[in-house]
C-alpha positions as CSV (number, residue, x, y, z in Angstrom):
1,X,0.4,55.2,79.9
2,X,3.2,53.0,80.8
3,X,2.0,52.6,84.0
4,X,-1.2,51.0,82.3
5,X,1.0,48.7,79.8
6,X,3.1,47.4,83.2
7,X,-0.5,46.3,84.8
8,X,-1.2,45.0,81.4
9,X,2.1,43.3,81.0
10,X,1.7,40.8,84.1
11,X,-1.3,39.5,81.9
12,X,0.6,38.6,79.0
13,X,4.1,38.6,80.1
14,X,5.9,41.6,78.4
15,X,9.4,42.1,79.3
16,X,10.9,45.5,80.3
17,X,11.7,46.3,77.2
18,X,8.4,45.5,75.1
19,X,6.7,47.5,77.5
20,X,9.3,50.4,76.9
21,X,8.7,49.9,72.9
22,X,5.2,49.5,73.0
23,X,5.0,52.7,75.2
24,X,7.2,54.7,72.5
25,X,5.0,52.9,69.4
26,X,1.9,54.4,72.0
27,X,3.6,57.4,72.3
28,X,4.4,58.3,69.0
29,X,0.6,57.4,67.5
30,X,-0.7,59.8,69.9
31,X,1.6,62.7,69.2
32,X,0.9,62.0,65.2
33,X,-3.3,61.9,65.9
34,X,-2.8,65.4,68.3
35,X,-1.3,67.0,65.3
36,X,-3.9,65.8,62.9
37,X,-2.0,63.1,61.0
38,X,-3.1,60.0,60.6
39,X,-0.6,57.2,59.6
40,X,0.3,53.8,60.6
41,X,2.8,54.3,63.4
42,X,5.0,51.1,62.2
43,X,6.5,52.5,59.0
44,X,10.0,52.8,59.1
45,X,10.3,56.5,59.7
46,X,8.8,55.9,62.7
47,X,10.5,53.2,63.7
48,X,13.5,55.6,63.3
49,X,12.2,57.4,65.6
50,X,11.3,55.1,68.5
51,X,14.6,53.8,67.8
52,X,16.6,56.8,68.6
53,X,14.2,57.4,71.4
54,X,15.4,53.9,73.3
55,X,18.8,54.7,72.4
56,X,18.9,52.0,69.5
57,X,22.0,51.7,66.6
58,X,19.7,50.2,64.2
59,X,15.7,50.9,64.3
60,X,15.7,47.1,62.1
61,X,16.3,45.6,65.5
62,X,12.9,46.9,66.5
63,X,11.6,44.5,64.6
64,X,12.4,41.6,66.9
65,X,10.0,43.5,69.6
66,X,7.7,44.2,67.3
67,X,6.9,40.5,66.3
68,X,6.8,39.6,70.0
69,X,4.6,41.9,70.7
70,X,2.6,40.3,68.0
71,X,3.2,36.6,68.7
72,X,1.3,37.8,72.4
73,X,-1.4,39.7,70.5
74,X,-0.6,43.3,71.4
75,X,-0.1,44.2,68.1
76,X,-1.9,42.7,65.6
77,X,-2.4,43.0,61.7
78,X,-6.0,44.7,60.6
79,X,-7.7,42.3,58.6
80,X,-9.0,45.3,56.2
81,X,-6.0,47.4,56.0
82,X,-3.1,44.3,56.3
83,X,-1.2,46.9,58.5
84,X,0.2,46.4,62.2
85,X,-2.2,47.4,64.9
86,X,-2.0,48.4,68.5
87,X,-4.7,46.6,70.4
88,X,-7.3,48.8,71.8
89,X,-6.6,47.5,75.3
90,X,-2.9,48.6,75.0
91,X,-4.8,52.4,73.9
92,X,-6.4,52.6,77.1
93,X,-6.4,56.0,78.2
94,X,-9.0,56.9,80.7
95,X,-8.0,58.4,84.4
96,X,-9.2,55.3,86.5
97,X,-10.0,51.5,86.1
98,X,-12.0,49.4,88.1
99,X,-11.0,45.7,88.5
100,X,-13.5,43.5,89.8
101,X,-12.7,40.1,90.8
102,X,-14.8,37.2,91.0
């Protein structure tokens, strides 16, 4: 996965550590869907979480990375729900990709 989100990241510029956040945001949502539960991954008790997993004091100072990551549209808010998303292109999980250039 965060092999993916470094290819991805030379599109839209992500620095080290957004990549490292996203990947733990990543992570965590698809630990929480394995086990069956489905919840929005950017509540604070998960945020507590990723926090603790990138060695942070304070899992409020995720929220710096977490607007970034929205101001370059990797997260977004669902129109329906009003909740932060993870764009499906960050989700990509498949084995292989094929790049075609033009």
């Amino acid at each position: 996965m965060k092999a993916w989100l470094i290819l991805f990241s030379g599109i839209l510029k992500l620095t080290a550590k957004e990549i490292d956040v996203l990947a733990a945001f990543i992570n965590a949502k698809l630990r929480l869907e394995a086990a069956g539960i489905k919840m929005n991954v950017f509540t604070p008790e998960v945020k507590k979480i990723v926090a603790k997993q990138l060695s942070m004091n304070n899992f409020n100072s995720l929220n710096v990375y977490i607007k970034s990551l929205k101001d370059k549209g990797v997260i977004y808010k669902g129109k329906e729900s009003g909740l932060y998303l993870i764009h499906p292109v960050a989700l990509w999980q498949e084995d292989k990709i094929t790049i075609v250039f033009r």
